[in-house]
Structures are given as structure tokens and as C-alpha cells.
N, C-alpha and C positions, 0 to 999 in steps of 0.2 A: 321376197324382194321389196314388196309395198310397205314392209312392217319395217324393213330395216331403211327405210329410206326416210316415215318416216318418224324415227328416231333420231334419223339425224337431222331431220329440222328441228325436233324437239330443241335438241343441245344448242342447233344456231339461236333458235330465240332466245335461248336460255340464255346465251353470250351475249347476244346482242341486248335484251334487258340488265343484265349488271354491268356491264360496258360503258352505262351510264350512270354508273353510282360510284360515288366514292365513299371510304369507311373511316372513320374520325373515332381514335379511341377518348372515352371519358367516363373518369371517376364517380359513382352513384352511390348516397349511404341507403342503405338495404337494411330497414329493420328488424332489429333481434331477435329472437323469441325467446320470452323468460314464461315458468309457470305462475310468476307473483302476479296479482292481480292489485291495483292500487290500495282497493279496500281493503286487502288483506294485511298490510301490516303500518299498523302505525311508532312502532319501536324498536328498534334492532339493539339487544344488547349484547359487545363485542366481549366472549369471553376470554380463553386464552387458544394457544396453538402450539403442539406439543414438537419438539424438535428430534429431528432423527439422529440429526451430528450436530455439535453445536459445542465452544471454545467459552471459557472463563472469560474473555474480554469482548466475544460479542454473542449475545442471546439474540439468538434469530427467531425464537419463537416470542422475546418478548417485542424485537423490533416490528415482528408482522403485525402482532398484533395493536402497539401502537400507532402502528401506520396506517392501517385498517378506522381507527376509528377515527384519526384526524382526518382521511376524503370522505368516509361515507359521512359526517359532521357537514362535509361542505356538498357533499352531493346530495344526502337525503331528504325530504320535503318533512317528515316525522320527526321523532326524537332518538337520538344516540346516546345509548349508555356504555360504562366499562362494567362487568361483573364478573367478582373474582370467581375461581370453583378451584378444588382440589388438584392437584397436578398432574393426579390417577386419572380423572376424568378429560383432558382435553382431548380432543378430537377423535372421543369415543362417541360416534354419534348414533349407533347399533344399540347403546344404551337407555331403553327408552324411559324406565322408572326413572332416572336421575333426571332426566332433562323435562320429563312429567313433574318431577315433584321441585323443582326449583323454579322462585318465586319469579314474576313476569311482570309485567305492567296489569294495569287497568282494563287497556284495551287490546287488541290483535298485535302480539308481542312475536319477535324471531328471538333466537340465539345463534349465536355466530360463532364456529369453534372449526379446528381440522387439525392437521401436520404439514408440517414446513421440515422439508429437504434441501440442502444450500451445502454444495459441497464444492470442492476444489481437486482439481486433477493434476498431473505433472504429465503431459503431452509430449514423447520425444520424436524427433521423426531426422533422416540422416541425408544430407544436403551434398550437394556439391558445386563449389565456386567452378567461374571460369579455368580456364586450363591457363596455367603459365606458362613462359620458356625456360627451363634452365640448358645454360652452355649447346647453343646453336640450334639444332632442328629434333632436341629431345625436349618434350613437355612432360609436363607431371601437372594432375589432378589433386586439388587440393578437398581434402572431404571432412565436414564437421556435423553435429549435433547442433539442430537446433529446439529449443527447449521453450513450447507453450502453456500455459497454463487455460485449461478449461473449466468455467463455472456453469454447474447446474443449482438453477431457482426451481423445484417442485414442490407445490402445493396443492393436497385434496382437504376441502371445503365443505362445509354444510351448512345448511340454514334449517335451523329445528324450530318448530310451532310452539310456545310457551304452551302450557295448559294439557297439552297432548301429546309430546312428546316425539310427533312424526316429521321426519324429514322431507322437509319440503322442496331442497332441491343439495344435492351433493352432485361436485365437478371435480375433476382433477383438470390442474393449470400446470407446464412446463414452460422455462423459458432457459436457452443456454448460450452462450459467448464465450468466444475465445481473443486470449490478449497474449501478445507476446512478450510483455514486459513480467521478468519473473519476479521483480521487485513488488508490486501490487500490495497493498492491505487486504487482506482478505475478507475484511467487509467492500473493497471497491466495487464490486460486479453487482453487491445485491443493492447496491442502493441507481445500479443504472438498468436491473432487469424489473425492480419491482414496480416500476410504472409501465411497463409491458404487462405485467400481472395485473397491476390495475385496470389497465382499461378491457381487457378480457374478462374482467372478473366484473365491472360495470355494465358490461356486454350479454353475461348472462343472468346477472338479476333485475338489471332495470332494463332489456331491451333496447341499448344504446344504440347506434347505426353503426354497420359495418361499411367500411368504405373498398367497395369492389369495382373492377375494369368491366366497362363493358364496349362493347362499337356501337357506334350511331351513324345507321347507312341515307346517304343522301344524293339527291340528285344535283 
């Protein structure tokens, strides 16, 4: 009886301690964790990115790859190069003689290479409008297709060591949306997912801040 009694004082102060708090959510950036180390590279050069599906009027493996080196150009503190390679070799980065014996900077060099996944879907799913009247107290159900298309953006990535040929950090990134308009260009989705890729992909080489909820309890 002494033990169960008091437990329940426990709980009253327990109450009566938060009873005077209130909780206020807010947004904190939470730093990332990448394994590059500052001093570790002073060069990233952007090779290519080999494409899984990909159409005559748009190369997604060369758009990535241009895209790629115009932000890390504006994000990196070093120098950004383009370097061609063989078309056999993108985003074979299991290959470590080829990316051992191609030529690198001066100084603590990356090379930048993976595949890109960019595909389109026809989504059907079967609807039903409000009910109409026809001819007094008989209704009819009117029932159609409606027809979405979904885009997936996937990309696995490496950043290989000039000189040594070790990979120094490989990710795989997904990013995917759905639009209802069946009219679309089918470059439309990658050019509004691959700034989600970016900054994910910013997130895990430079350790960018992640912007996370948290409460902040106060009296």
C-alpha cells in the first residue's frame, strides 16, 4: 500500500512539474557528417554519369553531369574541372586500375563519376464523380480513369581519390514526384527534382546543415 501510494505522488509532481511548461516547436540546422576532411581535396574533377534509360533529345547523363559542375564551381572553395573518360568507364567506380592510372592534379585530387536513373511512369488509378440524377429518385454513378504520370530522379555517386584509386565516399540519392498533367516534357520533373538532389548531395560531401523540428520546453 506505502509503495503504491507513493507512486502516485510520483505522477502528481510529475504533473504538476510540466503543468508549467509549455512546448514551442522550432526549426535547428544539425550538422552533417561527410568523411572529406578540408585538407583532403583540393580538386574535384567532374567526369561523366552513365545513364540507365535516356532519349535522343535529352541525355540525362550529360545534363547531370553538366549540372554538377556548374554548383560545385559556385560551392567549392578549390578548383573544378570537366574530364572526359571513356563511356565504358562512367560510373564504374569498383574499377580501381582505371581511376589509379588517370591523370589528377598536383595536389589532393577527387574524381566525380556514378549513374543516373530518370524515368517516367503512366500511373492509372479509377475515380468516381459525384452521383447524378437521371429521371426522378434514380442516380447513376459516373466512373473514369484518371491518368498520372510519376517521375523518378536516381542517382548513385562516388568520389574516387586521384593517385589511388579508392573510393572515398559512394551514396545512392532518390528523389520522385508525381504530376497530373499528362502533357509534361519529359525533361519537366528533372529539372524541378535535381535541386532536391543537390542539396542532399551538398549535405553529404560538405556536411551542410540539415534543418530538423525540434520542441523547446519552457516555463
Amino acid at each position: 500500500m506505502k509503495r503504491s501510494k507513493a507512486i502516485v505522488a510520483a505522477a502528481c509532481l510529475l504533473q504538476l512539474a510540466c503543468a508549467g511548461e509549455s512546448a514551442r516547436k522550432i526549426r535547428v540546422g544539425i550538422p552533417g557528417y561527410t568523411p572529406l576532411r578540408a585538407g583532403d581535396v583540393g580538386e574535384i574533377y567532374v567526369t561523366a554519369f552513365k545513364a540507365d534509360e535516356t532519349t535522343a533529345e535529352f541525355d540525362v547523363g550529360k545534363e547531370l553531369a553538366d549540372y554538377l559542375f556548374v554548383e560545385l564551381t559556385r560551392k567549392f572553395e578549390g578548383k573544378v574541372f570537366r574530364r572526359s573518360i571513356p563511356a565504358d568507364k562512367a560510373g564504374l567506380a569498383g574499377d580501381t586500375e582505371f581511376w589509379k592510372a588517370l591523370p589528377g592534379g598536383s595536389g589532393p585530387a577527387l574524381f566525380l563519376t556514378g549513374t543516373i536513373l530518370y524515368k517516367e511512369e503512366v500511373r492509372k488509378a479509377l475515380l468516381e464523380t459525384d452521383a447524378k440524377e437521371l429521371d426522378g429518385p434514380f442516380r447513376q454513378e459516373k466512373k473514369g480513369l484518371s491518368e498520372r504520370r510519376l517521375y523518378t530522379f536516381a542517382v548513385d555517386l562516388a568520389l574516387i581519390r586521384a593517385g589511388t584509386g579508392e573510393v572515398v565516399l559512394r551514396k545512392e540519392f532518390k528523389e520522385t514526384s508525381t504530376y497530373p498533367d499528362p502533357n509534361l516534357p519529359f525533361s519537366y520533373a528533372y529539372y524541378e527534382l535535381s535541386p532536391h538532389f543537390k542539396t542532399k548531395f551538398f549535405q553529404a560531401v560538405f556536411g551542410d546543415e540539415r534543418l530538423q523540428e525540434r520542441y523547446l520546453f519552457t516555463r
